[in-house]
N, CA, C and O atoms as a GROMACS GRO file, in nm:
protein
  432
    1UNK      N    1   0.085  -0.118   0.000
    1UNK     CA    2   0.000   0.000   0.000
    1UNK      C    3   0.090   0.124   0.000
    1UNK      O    4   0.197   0.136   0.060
    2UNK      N    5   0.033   0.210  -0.072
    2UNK     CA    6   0.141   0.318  -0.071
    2UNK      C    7   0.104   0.430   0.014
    2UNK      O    8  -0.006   0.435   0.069
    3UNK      N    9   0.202   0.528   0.028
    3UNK     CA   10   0.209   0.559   0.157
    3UNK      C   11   0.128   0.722   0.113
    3UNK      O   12   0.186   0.781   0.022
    4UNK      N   13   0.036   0.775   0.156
    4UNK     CA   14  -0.046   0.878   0.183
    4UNK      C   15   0.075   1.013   0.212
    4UNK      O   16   0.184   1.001   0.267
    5UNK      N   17   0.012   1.140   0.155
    5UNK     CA   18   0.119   1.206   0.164
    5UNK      C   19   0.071   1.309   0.288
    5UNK      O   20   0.137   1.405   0.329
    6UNK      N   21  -0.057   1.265   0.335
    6UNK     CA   22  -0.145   1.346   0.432
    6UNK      C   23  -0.042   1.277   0.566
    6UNK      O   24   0.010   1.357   0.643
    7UNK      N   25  -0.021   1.144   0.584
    7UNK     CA   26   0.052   1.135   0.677
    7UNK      C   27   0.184   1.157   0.677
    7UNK      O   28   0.224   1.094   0.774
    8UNK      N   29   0.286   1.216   0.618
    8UNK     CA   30   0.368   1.315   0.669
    8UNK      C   31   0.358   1.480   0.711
    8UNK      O   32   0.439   1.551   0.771
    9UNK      N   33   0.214   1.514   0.649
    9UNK     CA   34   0.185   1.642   0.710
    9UNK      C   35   0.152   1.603   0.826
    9UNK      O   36   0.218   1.651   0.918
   10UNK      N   37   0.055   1.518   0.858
   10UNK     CA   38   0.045   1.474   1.025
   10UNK      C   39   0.185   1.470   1.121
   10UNK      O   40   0.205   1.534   1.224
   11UNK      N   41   0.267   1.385   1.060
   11UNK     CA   42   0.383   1.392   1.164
   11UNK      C   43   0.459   1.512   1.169
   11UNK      O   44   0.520   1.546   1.271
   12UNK      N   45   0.458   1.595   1.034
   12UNK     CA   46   0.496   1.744   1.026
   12UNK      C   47   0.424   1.836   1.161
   12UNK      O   48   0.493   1.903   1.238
   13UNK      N   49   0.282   1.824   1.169
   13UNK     CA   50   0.198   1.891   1.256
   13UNK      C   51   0.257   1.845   1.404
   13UNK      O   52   0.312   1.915   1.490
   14UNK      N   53   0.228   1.709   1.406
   14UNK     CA   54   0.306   1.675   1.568
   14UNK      C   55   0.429   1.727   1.559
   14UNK      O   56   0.412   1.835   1.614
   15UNK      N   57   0.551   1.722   1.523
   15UNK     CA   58   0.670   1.800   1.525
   15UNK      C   59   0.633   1.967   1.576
   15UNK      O   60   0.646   2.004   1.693
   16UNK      N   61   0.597   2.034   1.490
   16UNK     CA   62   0.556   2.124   1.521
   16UNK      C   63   0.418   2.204   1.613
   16UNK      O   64   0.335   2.294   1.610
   17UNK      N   65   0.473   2.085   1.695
   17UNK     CA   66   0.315   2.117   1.787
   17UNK      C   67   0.236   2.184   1.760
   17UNK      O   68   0.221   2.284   1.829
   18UNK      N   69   0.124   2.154   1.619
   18UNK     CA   70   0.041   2.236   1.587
   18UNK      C   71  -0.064   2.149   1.540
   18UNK      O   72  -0.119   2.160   1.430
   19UNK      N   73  -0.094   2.046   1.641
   19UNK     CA   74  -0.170   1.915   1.626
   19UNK      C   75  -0.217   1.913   1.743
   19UNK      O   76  -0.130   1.942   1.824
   20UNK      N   77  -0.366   1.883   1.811
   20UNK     CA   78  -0.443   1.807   1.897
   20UNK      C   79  -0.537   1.737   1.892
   20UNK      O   80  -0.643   1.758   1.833
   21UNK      N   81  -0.489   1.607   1.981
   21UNK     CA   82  -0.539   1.518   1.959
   21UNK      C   83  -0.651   1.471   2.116
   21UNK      O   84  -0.621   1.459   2.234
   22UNK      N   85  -0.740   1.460   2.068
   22UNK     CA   86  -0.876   1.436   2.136
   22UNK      C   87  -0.972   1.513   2.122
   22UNK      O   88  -0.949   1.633   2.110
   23UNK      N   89  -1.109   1.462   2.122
   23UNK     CA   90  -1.197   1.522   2.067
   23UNK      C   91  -1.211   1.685   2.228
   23UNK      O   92  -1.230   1.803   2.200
   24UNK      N   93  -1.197   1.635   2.357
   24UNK     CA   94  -1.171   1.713   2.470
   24UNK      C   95  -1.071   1.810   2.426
   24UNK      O   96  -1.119   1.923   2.415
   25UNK      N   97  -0.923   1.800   2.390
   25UNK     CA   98  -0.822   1.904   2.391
   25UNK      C   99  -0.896   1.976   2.215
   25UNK      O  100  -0.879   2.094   2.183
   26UNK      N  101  -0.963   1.890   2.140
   26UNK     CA  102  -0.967   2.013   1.998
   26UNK      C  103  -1.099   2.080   2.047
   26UNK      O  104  -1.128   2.180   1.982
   27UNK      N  105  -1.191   2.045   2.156
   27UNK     CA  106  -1.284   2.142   2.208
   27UNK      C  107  -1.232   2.240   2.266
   27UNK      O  108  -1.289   2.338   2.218
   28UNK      N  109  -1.130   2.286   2.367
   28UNK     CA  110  -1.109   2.370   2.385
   28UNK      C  111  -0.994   2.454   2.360
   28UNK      O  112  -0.929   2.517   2.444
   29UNK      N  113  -0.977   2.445   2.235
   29UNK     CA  114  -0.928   2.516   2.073
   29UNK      C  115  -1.007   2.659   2.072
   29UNK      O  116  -1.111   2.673   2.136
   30UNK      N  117  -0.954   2.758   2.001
   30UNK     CA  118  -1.006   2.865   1.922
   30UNK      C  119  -1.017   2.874   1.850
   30UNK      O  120  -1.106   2.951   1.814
   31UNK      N  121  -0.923   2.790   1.732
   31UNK     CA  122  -0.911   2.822   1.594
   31UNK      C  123  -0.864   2.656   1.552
   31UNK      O  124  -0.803   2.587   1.633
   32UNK      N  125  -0.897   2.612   1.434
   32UNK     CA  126  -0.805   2.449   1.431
   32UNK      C  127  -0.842   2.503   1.241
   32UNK      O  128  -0.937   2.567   1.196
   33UNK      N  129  -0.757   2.460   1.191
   33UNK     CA  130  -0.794   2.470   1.045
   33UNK      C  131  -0.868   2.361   0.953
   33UNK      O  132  -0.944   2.392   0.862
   34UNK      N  133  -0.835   2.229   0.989
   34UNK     CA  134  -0.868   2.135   0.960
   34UNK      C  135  -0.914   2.053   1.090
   34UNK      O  136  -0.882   2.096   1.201
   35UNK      N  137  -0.992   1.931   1.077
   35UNK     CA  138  -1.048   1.853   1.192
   35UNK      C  139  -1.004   1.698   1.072
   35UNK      O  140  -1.005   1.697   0.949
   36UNK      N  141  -0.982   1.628   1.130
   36UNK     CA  142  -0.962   1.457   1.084
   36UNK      C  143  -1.015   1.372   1.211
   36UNK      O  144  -0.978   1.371   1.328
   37UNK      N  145  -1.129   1.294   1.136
   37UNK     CA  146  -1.153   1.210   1.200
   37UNK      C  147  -1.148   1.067   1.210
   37UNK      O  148  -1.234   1.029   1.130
   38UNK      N  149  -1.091   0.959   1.267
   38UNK     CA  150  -1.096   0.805   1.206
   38UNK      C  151  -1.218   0.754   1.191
   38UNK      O  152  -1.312   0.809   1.249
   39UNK      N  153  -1.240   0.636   1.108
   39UNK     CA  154  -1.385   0.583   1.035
   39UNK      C  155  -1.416   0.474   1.149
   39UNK      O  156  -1.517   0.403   1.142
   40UNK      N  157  -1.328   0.465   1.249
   40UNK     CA  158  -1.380   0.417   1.330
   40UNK      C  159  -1.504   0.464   1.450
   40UNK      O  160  -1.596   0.402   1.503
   41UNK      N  161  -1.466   0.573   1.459
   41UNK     CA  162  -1.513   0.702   1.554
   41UNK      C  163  -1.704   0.621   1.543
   41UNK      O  164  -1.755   0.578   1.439
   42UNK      N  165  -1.764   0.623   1.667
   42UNK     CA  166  -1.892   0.584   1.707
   42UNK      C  167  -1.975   0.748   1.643
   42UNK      O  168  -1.903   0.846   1.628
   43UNK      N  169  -2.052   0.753   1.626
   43UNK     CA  170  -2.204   0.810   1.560
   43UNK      C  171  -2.202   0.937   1.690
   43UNK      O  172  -2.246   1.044   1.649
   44UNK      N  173  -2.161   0.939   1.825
   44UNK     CA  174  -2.180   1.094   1.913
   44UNK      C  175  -2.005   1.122   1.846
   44UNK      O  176  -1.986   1.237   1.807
   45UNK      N  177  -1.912   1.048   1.837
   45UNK     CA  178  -1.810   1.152   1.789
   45UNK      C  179  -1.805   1.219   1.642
   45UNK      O  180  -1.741   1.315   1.598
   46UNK      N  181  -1.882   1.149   1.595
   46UNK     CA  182  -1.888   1.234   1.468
   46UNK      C  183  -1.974   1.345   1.461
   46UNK      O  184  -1.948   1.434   1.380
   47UNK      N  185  -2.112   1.355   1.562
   47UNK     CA  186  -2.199   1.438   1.625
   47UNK      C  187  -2.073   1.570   1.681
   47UNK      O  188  -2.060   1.686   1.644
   48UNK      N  189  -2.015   1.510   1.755
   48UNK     CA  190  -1.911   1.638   1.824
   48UNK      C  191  -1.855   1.675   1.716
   48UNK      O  192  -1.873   1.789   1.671
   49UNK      N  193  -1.752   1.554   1.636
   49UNK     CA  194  -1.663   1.638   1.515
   49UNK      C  195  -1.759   1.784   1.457
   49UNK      O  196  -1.724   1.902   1.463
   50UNK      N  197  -1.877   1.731   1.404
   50UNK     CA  198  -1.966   1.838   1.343
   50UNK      C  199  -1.976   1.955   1.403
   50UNK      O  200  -1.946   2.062   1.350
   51UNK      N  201  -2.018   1.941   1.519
   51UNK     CA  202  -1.996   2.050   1.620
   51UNK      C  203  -1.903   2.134   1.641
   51UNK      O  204  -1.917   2.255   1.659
   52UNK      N  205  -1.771   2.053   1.638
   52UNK     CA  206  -1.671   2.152   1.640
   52UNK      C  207  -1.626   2.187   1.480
   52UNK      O  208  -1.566   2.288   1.443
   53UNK      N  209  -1.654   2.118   1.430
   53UNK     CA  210  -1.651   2.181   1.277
   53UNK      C  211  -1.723   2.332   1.223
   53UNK      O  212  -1.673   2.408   1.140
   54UNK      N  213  -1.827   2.347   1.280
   54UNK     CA  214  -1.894   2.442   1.292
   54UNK      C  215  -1.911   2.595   1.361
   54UNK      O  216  -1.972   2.700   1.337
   55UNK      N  217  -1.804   2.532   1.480
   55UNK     CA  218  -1.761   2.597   1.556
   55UNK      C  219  -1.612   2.697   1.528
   55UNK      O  220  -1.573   2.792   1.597
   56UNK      N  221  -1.539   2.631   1.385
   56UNK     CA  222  -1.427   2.668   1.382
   56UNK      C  223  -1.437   2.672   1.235
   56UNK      O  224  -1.336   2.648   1.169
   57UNK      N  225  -1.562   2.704   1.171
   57UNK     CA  226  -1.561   2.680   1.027
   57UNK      C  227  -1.430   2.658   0.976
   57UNK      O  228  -1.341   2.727   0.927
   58UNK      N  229  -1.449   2.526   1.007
   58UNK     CA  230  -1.332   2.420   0.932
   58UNK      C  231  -1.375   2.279   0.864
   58UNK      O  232  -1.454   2.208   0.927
   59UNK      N  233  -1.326   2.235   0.741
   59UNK     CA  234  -1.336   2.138   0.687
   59UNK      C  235  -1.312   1.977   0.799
   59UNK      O  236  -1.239   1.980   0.898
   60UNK      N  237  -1.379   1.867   0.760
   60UNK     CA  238  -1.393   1.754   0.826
   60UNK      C  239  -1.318   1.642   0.716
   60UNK      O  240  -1.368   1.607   0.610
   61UNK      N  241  -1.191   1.598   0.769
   61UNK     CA  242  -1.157   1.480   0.682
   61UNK      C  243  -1.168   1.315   0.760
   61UNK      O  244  -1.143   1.264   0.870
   62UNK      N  245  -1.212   1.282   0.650
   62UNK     CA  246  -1.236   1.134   0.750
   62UNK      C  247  -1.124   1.015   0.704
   62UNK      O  248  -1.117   0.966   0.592
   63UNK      N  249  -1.059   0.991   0.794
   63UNK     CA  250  -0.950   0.879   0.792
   63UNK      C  251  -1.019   0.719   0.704
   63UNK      O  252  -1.075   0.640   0.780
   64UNK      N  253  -1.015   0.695   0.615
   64UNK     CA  254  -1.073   0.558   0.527
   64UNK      C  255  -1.002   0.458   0.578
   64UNK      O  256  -1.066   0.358   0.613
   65UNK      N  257  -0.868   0.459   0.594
   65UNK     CA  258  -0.782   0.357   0.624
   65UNK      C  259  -0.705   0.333   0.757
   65UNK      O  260  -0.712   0.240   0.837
   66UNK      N  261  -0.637   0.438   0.754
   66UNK     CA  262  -0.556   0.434   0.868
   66UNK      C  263  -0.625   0.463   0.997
   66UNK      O  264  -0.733   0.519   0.975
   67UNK      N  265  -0.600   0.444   1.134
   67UNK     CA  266  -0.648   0.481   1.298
   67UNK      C  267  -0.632   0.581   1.352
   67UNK      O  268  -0.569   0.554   1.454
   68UNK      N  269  -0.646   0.662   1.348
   68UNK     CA  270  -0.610   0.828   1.438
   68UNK      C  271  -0.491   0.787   1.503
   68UNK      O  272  -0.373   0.813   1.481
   69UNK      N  273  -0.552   0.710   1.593
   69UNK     CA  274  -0.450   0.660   1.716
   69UNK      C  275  -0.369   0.574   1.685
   69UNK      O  276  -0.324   0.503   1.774
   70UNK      N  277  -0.342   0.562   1.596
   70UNK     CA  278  -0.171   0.511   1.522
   70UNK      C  279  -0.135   0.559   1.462
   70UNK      O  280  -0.046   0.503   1.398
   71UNK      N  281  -0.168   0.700   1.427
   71UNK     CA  282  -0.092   0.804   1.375
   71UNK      C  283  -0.062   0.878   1.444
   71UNK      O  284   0.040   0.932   1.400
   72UNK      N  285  -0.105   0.936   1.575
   72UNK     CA  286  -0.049   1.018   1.714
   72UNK      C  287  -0.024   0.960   1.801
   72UNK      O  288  -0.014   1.012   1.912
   73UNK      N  289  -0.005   0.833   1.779
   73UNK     CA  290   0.018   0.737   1.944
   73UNK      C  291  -0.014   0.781   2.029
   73UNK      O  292   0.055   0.821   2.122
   74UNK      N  293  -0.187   0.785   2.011
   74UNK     CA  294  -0.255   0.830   2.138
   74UNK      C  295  -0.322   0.734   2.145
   74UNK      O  296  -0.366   0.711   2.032
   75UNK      N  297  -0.376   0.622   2.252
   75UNK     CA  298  -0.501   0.579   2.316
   75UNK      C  299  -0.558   0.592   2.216
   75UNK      O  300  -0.489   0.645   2.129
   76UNK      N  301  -0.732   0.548   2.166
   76UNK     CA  302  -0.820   0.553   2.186
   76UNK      C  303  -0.876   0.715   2.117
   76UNK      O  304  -0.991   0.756   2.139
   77UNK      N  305  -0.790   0.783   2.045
   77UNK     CA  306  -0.774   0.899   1.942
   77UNK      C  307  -0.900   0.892   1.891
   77UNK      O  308  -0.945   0.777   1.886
   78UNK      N  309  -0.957   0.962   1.860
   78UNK     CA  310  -1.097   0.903   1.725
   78UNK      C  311  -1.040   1.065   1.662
   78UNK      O  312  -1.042   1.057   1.539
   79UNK      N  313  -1.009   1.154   1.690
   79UNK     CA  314  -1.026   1.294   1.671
   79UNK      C  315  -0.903   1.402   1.673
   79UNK      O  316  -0.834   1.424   1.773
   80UNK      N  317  -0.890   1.460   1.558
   80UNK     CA  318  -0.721   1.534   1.551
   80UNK      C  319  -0.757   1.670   1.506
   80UNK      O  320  -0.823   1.661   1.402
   81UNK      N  321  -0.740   1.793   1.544
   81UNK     CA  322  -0.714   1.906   1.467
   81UNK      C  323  -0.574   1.989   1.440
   81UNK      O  324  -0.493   2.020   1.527
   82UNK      N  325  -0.563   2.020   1.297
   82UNK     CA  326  -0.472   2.061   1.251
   82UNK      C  327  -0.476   2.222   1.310
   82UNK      O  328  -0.578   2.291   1.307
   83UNK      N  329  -0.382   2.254   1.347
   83UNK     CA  330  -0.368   2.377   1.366
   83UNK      C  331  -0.281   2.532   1.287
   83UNK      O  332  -0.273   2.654   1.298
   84UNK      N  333  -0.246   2.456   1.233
   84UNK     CA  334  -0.143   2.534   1.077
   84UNK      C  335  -0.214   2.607   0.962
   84UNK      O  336  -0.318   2.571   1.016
   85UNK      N  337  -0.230   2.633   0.921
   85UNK     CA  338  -0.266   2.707   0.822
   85UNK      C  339  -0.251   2.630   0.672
   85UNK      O  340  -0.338   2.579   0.602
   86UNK      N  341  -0.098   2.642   0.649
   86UNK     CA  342  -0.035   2.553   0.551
   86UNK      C  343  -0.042   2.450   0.582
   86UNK      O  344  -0.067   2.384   0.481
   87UNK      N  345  -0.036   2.381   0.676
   87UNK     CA  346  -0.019   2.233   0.673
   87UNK      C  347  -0.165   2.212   0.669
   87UNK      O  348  -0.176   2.101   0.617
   88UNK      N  349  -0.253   2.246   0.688
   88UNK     CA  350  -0.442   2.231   0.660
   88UNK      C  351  -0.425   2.243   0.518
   88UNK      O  352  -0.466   2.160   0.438
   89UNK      N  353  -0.375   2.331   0.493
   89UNK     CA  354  -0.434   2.355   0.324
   89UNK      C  355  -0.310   2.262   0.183
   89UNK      O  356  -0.301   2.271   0.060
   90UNK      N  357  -0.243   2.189   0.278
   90UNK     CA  358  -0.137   2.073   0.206
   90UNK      C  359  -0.262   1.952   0.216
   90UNK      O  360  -0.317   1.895   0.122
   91UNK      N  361  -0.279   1.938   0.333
   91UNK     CA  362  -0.338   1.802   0.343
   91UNK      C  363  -0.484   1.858   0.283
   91UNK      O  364  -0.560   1.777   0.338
   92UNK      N  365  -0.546   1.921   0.227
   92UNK     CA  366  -0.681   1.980   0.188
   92UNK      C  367  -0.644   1.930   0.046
   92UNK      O  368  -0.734   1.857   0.004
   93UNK      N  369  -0.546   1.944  -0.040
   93UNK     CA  370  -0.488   1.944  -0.188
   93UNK      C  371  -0.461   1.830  -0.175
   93UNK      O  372  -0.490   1.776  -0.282
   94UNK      N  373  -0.419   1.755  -0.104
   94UNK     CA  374  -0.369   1.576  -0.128
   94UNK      C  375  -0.446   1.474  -0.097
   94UNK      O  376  -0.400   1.360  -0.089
   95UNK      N  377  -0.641   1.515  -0.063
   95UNK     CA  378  -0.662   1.413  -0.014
   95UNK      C  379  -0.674   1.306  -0.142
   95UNK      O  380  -0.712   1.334  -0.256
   96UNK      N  381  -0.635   1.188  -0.096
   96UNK     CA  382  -0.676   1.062  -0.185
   96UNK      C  383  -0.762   0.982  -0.104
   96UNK      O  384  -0.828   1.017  -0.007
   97UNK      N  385  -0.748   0.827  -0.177
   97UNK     CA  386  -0.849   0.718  -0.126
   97UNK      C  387  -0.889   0.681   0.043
   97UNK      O  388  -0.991   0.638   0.097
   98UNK      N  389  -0.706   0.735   0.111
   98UNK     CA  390  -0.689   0.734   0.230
   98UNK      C  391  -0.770   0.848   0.317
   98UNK      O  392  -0.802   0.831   0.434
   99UNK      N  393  -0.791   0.931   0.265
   99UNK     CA  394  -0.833   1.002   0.351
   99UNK      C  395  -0.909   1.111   0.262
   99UNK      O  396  -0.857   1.167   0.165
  100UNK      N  397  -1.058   1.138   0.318
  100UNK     CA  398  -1.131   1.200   0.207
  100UNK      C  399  -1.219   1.334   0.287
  100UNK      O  400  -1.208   1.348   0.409
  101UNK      N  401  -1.294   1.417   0.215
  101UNK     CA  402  -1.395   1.514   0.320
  101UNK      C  403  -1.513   1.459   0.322
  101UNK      O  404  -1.590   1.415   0.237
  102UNK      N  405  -1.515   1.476   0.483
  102UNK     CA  406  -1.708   1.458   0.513
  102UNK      C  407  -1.751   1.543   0.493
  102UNK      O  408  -1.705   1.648   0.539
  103UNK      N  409  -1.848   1.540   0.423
  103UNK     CA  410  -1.994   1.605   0.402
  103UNK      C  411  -2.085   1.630   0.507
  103UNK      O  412  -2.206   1.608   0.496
  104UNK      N  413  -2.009   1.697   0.652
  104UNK     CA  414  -2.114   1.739   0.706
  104UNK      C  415  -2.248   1.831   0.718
  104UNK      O  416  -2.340   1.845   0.799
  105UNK      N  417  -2.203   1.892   0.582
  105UNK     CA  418  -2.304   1.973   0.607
  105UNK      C  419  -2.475   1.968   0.507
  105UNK      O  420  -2.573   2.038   0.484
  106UNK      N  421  -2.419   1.833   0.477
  106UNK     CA  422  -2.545   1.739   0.433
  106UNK      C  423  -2.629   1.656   0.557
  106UNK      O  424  -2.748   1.635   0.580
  107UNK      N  425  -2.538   1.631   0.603
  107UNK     CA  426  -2.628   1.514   0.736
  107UNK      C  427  -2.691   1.609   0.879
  107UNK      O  428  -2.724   1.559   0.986
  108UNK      N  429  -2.696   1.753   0.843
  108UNK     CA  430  -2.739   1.811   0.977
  108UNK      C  431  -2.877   1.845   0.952
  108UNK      O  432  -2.945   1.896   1.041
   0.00000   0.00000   0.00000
């Protein structure tokens, strides 16, 4: 499988501490540019993702393949916001099969 170019902006973002991870630490955010969520995430976290999507008019990408939480070696991750500017709008231009946008603002 080849390797997604969204996950080196992710590890770019953790480097540059401009990544949080949990749906708790990207709630109490001001600004996040992007939100990623894994396809694992239960039906109230995608309820919150929306929420805070809305909250930060920011785009929603949903993880197809890979685990949140094996991409931040966090626990139990369902939920990441980008905090960069550029690095939101890299991974906005590269999504592929791996990782695509939700359409939240169809399902509300």
């Amino acid at each position: 499988m080849e390797k997604s170019k969204i996950l080196t902006f992710i590890g770019f973002s953790i480097r540059a501490r401009k990544l949080r991870a949990g749906a708790n630490a990207v709630a109490t955010l001001k600004k996040a540019n992007v939100l990623i969520i894994c396809h694992t995430a239960s039906k109230n976290a995608y309820d919150e993702a929306i929420k805070l999507c809305k909250k930060f008019n920011a785009p929603l990408i949903e993880s197809k393949t890979y685990k949140i939480e094996e991409l931040v070696r966090k626990e139990n991750c369902k939920l990441v916001a980008i905090q960069d500017e550029s690095l939101g709008n890299a991974i906005l231009q590269n999504l592929d099969e791996h990782f695509q946008e939700y359409s939240w603002r169809d399902n509300t």
